[in-house]
Every structure is written in structure tokens, then in C-alpha cells.
C-alpha positions in Angstrom: 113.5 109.7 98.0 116.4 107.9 96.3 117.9 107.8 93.2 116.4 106.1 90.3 118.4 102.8 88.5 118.2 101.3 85.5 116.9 97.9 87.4 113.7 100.4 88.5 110.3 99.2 87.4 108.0 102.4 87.1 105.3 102.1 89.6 102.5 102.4 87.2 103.9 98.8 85.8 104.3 97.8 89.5 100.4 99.2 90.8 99.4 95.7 87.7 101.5 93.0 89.8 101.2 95.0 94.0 98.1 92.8 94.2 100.3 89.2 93.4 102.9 90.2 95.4 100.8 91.4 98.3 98.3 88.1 98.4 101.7 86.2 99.5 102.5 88.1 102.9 99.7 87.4 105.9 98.5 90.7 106.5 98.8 90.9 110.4 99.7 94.5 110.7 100.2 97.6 108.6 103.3 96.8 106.1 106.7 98.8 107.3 108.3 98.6 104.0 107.0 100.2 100.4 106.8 97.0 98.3 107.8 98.8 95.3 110.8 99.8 96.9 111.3 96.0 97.6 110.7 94.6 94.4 112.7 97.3 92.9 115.8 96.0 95.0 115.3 92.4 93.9 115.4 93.5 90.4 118.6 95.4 91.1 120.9 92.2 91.3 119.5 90.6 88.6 120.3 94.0 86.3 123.6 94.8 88.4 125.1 91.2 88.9 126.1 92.5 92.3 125.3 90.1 95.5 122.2 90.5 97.3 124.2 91.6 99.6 125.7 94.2 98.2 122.3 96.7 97.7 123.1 100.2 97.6 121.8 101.6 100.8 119.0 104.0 100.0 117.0 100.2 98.8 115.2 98.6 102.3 117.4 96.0 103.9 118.6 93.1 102.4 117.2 90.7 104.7 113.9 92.0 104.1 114.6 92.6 100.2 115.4 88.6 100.6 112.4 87.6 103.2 109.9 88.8 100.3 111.9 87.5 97.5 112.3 84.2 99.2 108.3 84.3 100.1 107.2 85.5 96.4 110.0 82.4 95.1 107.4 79.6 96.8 105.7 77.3 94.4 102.1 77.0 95.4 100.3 73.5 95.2 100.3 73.8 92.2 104.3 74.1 91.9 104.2 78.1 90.2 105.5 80.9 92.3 104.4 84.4 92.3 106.6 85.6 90.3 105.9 83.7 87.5 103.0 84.7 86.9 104.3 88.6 86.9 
């Protein structure tokens, strides 16, 4: 369990958008990562102003905090992205 920051989106708010987020990824296997935990830590820049880079360590990795990110920032034919629509 890690610390909560201010960046932190309660899961309750985060159980409305799981299903967006989750209809981007192919779902080949079992997911290794908590998606909350992921979204959480692309929020945390964005709140923080620190470099993607620079996540405190108890968030997942930042390559895979930036593989989703990157994945959920593709526009889709219709040229909208996931997270525009959360």
C-alpha cells in the first residue's frame, strides 16, 4: 500500500472511466499492473510538474505509467482519444 497524493483519483471515481481505459489494451493475458495505480501516476505529473521520469517509487514504472498513457493518448478514427472522453 502506498501513500496517498493530492494527484490521487479515489477509486470509486476511477471504477466510472476502468471500462474506457481498459477497452484500449488487447487483453492477451491477465493485467500485471492495477490500472488505478497507473492512471493515478499519470495524474501525478500533471499535479506535481515533475518529469515523467521522476515518479516517486511506490507508483508502477514509468515506462509502463507511459506505455498506457501513450496508448490511452491515441486518437481513434475518429481523431478523439480516451481520455477525452474521461
Amino acid at each position: 500500500m502506498r501513500q496517498p497524493y493530492a494527484s490521487d483519483i479515489s477509486r470509486e471515481k476511477f471504477e466510472d472511466i476502468c471500462p474506457l481505459l481498459q477497452s484500449v489494451r488487447k487483453r492477451t493475458r491477465s493485467p500485471k499492473v492495477d490500472l488505478h495505480e497507473v492512471f493515478c501516476a499519470a495524474l501525478y505529473p500533471l499535479r506535481s510538474g515533475c518529469q515523467g521520469r521522476m515518479l516517486p517509487r511506490d507508483f508502477p514504472k514509468w515506462r509502463t505509467v507511459h506505455s498506457h498513457f501513450a496508448k490511452w493518448s491515441e486518437p481513434n478514427q475518429d481523431g478523439i482519444n480516451v481520455l477525452d472522453h474521461t
